[in-house]
C-alpha positions in Angstrom: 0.0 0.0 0.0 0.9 3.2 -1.0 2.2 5.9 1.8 -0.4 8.3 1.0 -3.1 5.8 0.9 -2.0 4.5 3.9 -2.1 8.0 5.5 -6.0 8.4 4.3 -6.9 4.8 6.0 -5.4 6.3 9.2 -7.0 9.2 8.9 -10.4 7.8 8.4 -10.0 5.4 11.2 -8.9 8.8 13.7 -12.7 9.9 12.5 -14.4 7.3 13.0 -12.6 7.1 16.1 -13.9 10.8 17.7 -17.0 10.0 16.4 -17.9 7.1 18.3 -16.0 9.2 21.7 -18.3 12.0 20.6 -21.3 9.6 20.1 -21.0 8.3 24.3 -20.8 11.5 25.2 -23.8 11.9 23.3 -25.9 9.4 25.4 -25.2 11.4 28.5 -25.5 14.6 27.3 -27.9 15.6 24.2 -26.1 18.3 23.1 -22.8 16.4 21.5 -26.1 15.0 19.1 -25.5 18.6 16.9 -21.4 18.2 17.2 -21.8 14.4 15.8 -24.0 15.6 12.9 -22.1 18.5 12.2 -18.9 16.6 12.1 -20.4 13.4 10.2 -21.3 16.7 7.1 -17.3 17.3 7.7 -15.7 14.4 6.6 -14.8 15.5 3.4 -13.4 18.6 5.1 -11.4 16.1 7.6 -10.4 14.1 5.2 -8.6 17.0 3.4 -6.9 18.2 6.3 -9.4 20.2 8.0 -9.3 20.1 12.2 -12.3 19.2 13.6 -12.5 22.3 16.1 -12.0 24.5 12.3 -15.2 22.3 11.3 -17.2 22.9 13.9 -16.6 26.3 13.8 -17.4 26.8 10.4 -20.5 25.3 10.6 -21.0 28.1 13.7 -20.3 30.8 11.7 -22.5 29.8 8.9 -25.2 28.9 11.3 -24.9 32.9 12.9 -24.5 34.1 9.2 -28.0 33.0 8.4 -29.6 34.0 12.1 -28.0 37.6 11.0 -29.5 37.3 7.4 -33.0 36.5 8.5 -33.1 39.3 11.0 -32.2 41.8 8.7 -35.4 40.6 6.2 
């Protein structure tokens, strides 16, 4: 197997990997539900290099971006 393809299975198996931890937080506290979710939309992102705090933050900004655009309608 090639080194970079090697590097991608690791990768893939550090996600799945935080998203199972963030999965049993989940079960005792409903709010990691969103974080799972947002982060399961981010592999790609991940995948490509992407942190997962830099994900989740995105996906903040994006979600404040449209609050401030339907206030100003």
């Amino acid at each position: 197997m090639s080194r970079g393809l090697e590097a991608t299975a690791r990768r893939e198996e550090l996600f799945y990997e935080i998203i199972d931890d963030y999965k049993e937080k989940a079960k005792s506290d409903k709010r990691y539900d969103k974080t799972v979710k947002v982060l399961l939309e981010g592999k790609k992102e991940f995948m490509s290099g992407v942190p997962f705090l830099r994900i989740i933050h995105n996906s903040q900004d994006k979600l404040q971006k449209l609050k401030e655009k339907r206030a100003s309608k």
